[in-house]
N, C-alpha and C positions, 0 to 999 in steps of 0.2 A: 339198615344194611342186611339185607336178606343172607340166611345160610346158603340157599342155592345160589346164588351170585356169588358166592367165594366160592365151591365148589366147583362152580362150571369156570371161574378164571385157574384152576387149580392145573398146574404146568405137568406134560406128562411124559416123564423119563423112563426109558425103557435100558436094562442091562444089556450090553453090546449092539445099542443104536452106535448111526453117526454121530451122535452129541460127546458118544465115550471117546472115538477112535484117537482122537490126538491126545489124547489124558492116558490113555491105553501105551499108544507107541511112548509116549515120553516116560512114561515109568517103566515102560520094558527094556528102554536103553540103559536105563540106572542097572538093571536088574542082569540083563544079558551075560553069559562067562561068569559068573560069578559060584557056580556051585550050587549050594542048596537051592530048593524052591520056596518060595514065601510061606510059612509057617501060619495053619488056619486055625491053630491048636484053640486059641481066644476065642473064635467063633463058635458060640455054645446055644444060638437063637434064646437062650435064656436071661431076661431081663435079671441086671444086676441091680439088687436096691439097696448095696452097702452104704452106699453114701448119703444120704439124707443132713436135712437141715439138724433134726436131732442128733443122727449120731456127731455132725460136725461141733454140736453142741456139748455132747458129753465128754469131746475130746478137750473143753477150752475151759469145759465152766471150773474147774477146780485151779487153773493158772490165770482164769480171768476169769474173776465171780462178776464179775462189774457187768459182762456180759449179760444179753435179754434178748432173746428170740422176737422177730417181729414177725406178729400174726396179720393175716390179712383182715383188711375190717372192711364194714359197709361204706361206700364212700358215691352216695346217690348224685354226684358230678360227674361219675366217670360211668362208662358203658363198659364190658365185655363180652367180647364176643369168642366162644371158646370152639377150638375143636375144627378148623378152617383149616379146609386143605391146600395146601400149596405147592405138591408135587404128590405123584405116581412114580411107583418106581418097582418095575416087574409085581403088579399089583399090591402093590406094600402103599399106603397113603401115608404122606409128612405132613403135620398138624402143629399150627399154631395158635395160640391166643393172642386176641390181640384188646388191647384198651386204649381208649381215646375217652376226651373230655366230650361231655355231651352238649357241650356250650358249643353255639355256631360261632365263626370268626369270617371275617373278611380275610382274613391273611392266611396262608397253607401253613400249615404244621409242618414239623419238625418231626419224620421218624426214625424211632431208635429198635434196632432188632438184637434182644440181649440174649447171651449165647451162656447155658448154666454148666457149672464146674462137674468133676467126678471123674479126672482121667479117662478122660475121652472113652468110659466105660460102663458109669453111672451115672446119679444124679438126674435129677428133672427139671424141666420149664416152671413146674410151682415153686420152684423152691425162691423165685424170683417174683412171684406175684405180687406181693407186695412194694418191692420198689417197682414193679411195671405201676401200679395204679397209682404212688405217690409220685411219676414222673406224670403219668396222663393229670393228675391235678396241676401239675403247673403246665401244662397247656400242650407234651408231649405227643403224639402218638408212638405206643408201647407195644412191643411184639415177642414172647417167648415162645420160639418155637421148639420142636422137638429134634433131632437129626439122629442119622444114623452113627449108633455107638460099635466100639467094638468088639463088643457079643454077637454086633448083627455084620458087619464090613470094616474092611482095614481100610486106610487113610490110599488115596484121597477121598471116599465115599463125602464125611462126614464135611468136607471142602464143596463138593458140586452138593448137596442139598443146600445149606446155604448160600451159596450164588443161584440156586431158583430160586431161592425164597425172595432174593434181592429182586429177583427180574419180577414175581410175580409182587411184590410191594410197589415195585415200576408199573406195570402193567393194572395197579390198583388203586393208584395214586389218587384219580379225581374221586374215585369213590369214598374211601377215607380221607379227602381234603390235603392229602401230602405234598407240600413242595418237593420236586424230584431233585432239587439240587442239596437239599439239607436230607438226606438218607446217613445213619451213622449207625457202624456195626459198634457192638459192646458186648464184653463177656469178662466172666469171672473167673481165673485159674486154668483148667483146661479151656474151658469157654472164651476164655482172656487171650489163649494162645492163638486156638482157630479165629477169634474173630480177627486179631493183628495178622495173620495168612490170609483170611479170604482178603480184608482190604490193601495189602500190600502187591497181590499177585493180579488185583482185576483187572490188568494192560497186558495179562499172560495170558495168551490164548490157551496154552497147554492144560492152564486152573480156571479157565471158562463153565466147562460141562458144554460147550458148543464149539461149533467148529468157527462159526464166522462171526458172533456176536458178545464176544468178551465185555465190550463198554457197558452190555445192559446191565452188567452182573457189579459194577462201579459202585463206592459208596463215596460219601465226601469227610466223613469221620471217622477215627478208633477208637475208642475207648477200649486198656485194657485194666482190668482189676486184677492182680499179682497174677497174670499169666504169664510163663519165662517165654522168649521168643528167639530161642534157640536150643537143639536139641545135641550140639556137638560143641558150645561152645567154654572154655574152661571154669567157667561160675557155675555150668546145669551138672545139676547130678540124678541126670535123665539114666536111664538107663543100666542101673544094678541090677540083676538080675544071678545076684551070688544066694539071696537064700528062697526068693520066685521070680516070676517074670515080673519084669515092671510095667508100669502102665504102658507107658511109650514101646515097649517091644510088642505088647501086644496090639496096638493099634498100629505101627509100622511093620511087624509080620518077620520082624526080621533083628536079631541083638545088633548093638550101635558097631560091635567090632566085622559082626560080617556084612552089613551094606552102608559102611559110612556114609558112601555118595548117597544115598537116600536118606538118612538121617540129618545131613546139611538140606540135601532140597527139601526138606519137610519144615525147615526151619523160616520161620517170618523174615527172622537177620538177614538170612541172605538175597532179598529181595525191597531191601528199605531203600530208599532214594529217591530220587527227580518224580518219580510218580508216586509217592505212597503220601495218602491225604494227613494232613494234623492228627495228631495221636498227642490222645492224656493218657499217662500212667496215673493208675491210683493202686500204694501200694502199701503190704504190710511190711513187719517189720521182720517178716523171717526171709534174709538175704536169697537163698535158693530158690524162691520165684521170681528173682529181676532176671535171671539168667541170661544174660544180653543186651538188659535194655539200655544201661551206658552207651554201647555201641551204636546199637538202634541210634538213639537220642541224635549220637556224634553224625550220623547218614542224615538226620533228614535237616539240621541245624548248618551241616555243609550248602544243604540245597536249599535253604531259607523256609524252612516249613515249620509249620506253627506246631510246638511240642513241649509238654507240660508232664513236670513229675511231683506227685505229692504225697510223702511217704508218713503214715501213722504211726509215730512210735511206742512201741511194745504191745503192736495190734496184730493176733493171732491171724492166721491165714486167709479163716475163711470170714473175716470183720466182717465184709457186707452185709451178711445177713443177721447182722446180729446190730442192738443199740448195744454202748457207745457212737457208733460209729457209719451206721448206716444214712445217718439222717448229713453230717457231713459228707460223705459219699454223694451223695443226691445234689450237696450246694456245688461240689466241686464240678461236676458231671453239667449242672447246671449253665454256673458261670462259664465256665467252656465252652462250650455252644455257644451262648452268648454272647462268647467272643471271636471267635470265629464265624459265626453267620451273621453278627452283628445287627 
């Protein structure tokens, strides 16, 4: 699978095309009368690298020594292809890596595009490389892409890169051997949250990034790993910003008290129902990132949708990326699929 064959399928978004214009008016309605203008304070073009797998580590190893960093290892069944572009955007390229098993099958794979934590400000696609190549060994295809954080655009930026990234996994599908109807978004914390938004909203024209073709941008799974999935609702405690800004203000532009209506529509919660595909929770045990998901759960359980929650107890935040508990992560994420694409 050739670099320039991703490259040239590489989807290209231009800032104030026709693709923005209905994302554009819908968030200006929110916005309209209201006083202040959206706050760019956040916007610094300066990549933030507070958050890494280590520092997430220094913050657990001494409440949880048990903890063990997993490194990525040689694993000569799996291929990687790094660095594949998937959207343009006012000349800025979005790059993902992707792994898949090097063993040919008769039957289409299963892809998973996993979305990495950091308050939608930091954090990277490596920090996930390793569970991307222990999914591609059991038979996955793996995709950690990059998007737009909130150093570089406020939300919904970081929403329309990944629905191109969906459409160009669509539009890539024979090449990497993908069954189109098994596509499953997946992410970790902040990652956890965007991925439970793009899949709950892909029947919304408005969180398309396109004017007429919403379905391409469809996935058929969620997996989130302790991302809350609401931003107003009274479990989150999004949104302090008594001694700095919080993450969330700085990637909505705006404190929760002066555009609530934006801070509900930024929320997954309020979009869960008759359309939003099967969702596994997988979660730790620090209460403040379910923020929602009860609810969640009760929407899509009303509408008979397949919905799993598996909660680690006395497992720090950011568990995935760490053993105990990573290599469970994997079986549950596993078996769901499993059960669901049967």
């Amino acid at each position: 699978m050739s670099k320039n064959r991703q490259q040239i399928g590489g989807i290209k978004q231009g800032i104030g095309s026709l693709r923005f214009l209905l994302c554009v008016i819908f968030f200006g309605s929110l916005l309209v009368g209201q006083g202040n203008a959206q706050s760019l304070a956040g916007i610094t073009s300066v990549r933030d690298d507070s958050y890494s797998t280590a520092s997430a580590y220094e913050a657990i190893r001494l409440s949880h020594p048990e903890s063990q960093i997993v490194s990525l290892t040689t694993a000569p069944e799996v291929a990687q292809e790094k660095d594949q572009i998937y959207a343009t955007i006012a000349q800025r390229n979005l790059r993902t890596d992707v792994f898949y098993p090097r063993q040919k099958t008769a039957q289409k794979r299963t892809a998973i595009i996993f979305l990495h934590g950091g308050g939608w400000r930091s954090g990277s696609p490596a920090q996930h490389h390793p569970l991307a190549q222990r999914l591609a060994l059991l038979g996955y295809i793996c995709l950690t892409p990059e998007y737009r954080l909130s150093t570089e655009a406020l939300f919904p930026a970081a929403v329309l890169d990944i629905k191109a990234l969906i459409r160009w996994v669509r539009a890539h599908a024979d090449q990497y051997h993908i069954d189109p109807n098994k596509i499953v978004i997946a992410g970790f914390s902040a990652g956890g949250e965007l991925a439970t938004f793009v899949g709950a909203t892909a029947h919304i024209t408005e969180f398309s990034g396109l004017p007429d073709a919403s379905t391409n941008s469809m996935v058929n799974a969620i997996i989130n790993i302790d991302g809350i999935v609401s931003f107003v609702h009274p479990e989150s405690r999004e949104g302090d910003d008594s001694k700095k800004l919080s993450a969330a203000t700085l990637w909505l532009g705006y404190a929760k008290q002066d555009r609530p209506a934006l801070w509900e529509a930024a929320s997954p919660l309020k979009y869960a129902g008759i359309n939003t595909p099967p969702t596994l929770f997988i979660n730790s045990s620090v209460t403040r990132m379910h923020a929602g998901r009860d609810d969640y759960v009760r929407q899509l359980t009303q509408n008979h949708i397949t919905t799993e929650v598996h909660t680690f107890p006395n497992a720090p935040h950011p568990f995935c990326l760490f053993e105990p508990w990573q290599t469970p992560t994997i079986t549950l994420i596993d078996q769901f699929l499993r059960t669901i694409f049967k």
